[in-house]
C-alpha positions in Angstrom: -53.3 57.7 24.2 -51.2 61.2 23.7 -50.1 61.3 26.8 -48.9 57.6 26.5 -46.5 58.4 23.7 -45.6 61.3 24.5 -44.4 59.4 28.5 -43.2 56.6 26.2 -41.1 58.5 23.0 -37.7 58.9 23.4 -35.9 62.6 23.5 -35.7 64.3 20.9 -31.8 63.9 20.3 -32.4 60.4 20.8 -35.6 59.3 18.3 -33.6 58.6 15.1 -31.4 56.3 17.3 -34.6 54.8 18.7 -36.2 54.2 14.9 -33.3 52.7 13.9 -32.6 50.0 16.5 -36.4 49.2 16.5 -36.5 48.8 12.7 -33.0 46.0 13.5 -35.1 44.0 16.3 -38.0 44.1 14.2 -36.4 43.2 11.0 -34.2 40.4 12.9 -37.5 39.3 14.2 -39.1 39.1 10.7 -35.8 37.4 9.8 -35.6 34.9 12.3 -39.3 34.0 11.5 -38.7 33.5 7.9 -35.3 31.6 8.3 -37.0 28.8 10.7 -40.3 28.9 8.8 -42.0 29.3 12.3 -45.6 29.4 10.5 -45.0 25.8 9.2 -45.2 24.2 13.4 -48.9 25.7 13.5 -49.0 22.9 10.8 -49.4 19.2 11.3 -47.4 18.3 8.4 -44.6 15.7 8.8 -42.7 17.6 7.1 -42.1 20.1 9.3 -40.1 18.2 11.7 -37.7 18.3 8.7 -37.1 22.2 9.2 -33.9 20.7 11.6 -31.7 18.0 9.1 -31.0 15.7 12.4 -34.5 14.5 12.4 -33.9 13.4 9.1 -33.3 9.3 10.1 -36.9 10.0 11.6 -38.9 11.1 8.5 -37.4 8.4 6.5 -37.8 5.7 8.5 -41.6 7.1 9.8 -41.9 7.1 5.6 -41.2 3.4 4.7 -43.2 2.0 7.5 -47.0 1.2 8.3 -47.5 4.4 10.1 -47.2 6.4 7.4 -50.7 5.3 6.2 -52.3 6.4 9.4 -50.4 8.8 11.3 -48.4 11.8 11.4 -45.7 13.0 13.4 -48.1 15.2 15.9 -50.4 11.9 16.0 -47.9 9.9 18.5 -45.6 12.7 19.7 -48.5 15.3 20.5 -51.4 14.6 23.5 -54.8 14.5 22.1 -56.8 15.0 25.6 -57.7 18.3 24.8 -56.8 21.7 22.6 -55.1 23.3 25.5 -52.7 20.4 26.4 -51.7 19.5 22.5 -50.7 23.1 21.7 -48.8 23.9 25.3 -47.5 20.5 25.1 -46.1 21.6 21.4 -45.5 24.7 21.9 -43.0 24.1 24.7 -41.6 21.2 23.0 -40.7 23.2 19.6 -39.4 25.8 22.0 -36.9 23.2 23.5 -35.8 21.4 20.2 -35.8 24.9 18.5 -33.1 26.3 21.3 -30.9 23.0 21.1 -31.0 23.4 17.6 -29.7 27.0 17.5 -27.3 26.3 20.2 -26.1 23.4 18.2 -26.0 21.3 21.4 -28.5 18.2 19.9 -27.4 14.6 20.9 -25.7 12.7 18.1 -28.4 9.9 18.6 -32.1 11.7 19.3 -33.9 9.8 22.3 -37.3 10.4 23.3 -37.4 12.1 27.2 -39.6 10.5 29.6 -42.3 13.4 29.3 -42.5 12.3 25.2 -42.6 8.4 25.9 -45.3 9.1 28.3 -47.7 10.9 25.0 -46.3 8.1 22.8 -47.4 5.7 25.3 -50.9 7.8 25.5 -51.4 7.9 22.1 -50.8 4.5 21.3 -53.4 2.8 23.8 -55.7 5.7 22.0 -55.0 4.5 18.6 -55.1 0.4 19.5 -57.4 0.8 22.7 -59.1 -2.0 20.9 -56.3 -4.4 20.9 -54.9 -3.7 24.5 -58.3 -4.1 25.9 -59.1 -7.9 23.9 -59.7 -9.4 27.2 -60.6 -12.5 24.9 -56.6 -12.4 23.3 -55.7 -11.4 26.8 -56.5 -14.2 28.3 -54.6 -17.1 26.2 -51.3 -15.2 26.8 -50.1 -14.3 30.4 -47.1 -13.0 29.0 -49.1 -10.7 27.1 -51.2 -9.2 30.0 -47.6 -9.2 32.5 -46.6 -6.8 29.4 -49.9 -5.0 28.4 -49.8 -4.2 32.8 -46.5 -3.6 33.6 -44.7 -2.4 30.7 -44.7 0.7 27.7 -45.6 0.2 24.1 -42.1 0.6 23.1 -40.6 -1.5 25.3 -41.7 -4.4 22.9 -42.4 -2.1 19.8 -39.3 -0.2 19.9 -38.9 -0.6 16.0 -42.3 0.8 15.5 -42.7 2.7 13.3 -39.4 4.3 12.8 -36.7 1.4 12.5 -33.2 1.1 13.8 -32.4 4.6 14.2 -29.3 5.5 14.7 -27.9 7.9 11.5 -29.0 8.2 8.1 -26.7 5.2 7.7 -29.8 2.9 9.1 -32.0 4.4 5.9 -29.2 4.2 2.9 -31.9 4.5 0.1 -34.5 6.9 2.0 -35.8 9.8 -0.3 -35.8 12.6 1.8 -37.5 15.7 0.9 -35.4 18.4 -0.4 -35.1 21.8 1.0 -35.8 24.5 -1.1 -33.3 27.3 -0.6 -34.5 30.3 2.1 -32.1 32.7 -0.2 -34.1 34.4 -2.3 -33.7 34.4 -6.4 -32.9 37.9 -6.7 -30.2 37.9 -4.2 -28.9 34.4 -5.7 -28.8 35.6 -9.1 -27.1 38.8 -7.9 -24.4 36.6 -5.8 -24.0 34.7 -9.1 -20.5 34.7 -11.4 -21.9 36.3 -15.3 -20.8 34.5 -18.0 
């Protein structure tokens, strides 16, 4: 283990300079952690997809429907199969939304991709495997097995469970949660004006 530092430590003219621009990565590390409350996505709390304000049409409309009851956020938009695929799948999928978000290069109007409608469409059959396999209900409608073969859930059940989504505009009255500040209250008493 010497020898390891001693192969890894910086010269001697150079350590302070070292020190000091690992104490910046680590701090802007710490900082960036803090600032995107990064622990809160180990969570399955609907709130979380709140952290970025575009989803905010989502939460509201998720929050005044039937779903709301029964499911979360991670309960459609997550695969259940197994551990492994639920937290690669969301772990790559935070990673996404988190760098469009930073980059500020998010779509005006959020659409699922094709890889989400496919776990939407997963997680619905799980949820209502009992109605899509009513052979008995099947069987009066044709229309209803041509759709329940050929077609996605949200084809038919686009609505469900968020809504017209479009803007904020589609939820005038929706009580959003608010967002605490991440500043904080020493530095915002410090920043201020004293009477």
């Amino acid at each position: 283990m010497k020898r390891f530092i001693q192969l890894t430590a910086p010269p001697g003219k150079w350590r302070i300079a070292a020190i000091i621009l690992t104490g910046a990565l680590l701090g802007l590390v710490i900082n960036s952690f803090y600032f995107s409350k990064a622990w809160s996505y180990l969570s399955d709390d609907p709130k979380t997809c709140m952290n970025c304000h575009v989803m905010a049409p989502q939460f509201a409309t998720w929050s005044h429907s039937a779903h709301r009851e029964v499911a979360t956020c991670i309960d459609c938009h997550v695969p259940h199969d197994n551990f492994f695929h639920k937290y690669w799948f969301k772990a790559n999928d935070g990673l996404r939304h988190a760098s469009i978000f930073t980059m500020r290069t998010e779509p005006q109007v959020i659409q699922i991709r094709e890889a989400g409608a496919e776990v939407v469409q997963q997680n619905c059959i799980r949820c209502h495997e009992q109605l899509v396999t009513d052979y008995e209900l099947l069987a009066r409608t044709d229309e209803i097995q041509h759709a329940r073969l050929d077609r996605s859930c949200i084809e038919c059940h686009r609505e469900t469970p968020h809504g017209r989504v479009n803007s904020l505009s589609s939820v005038p009255n929706a009580l959003l949660p608010i967002e605490m500040s991440p500043v904080p209250a020493w530095i915002e008493k410090l920043t201020k004006p004293q009477p």
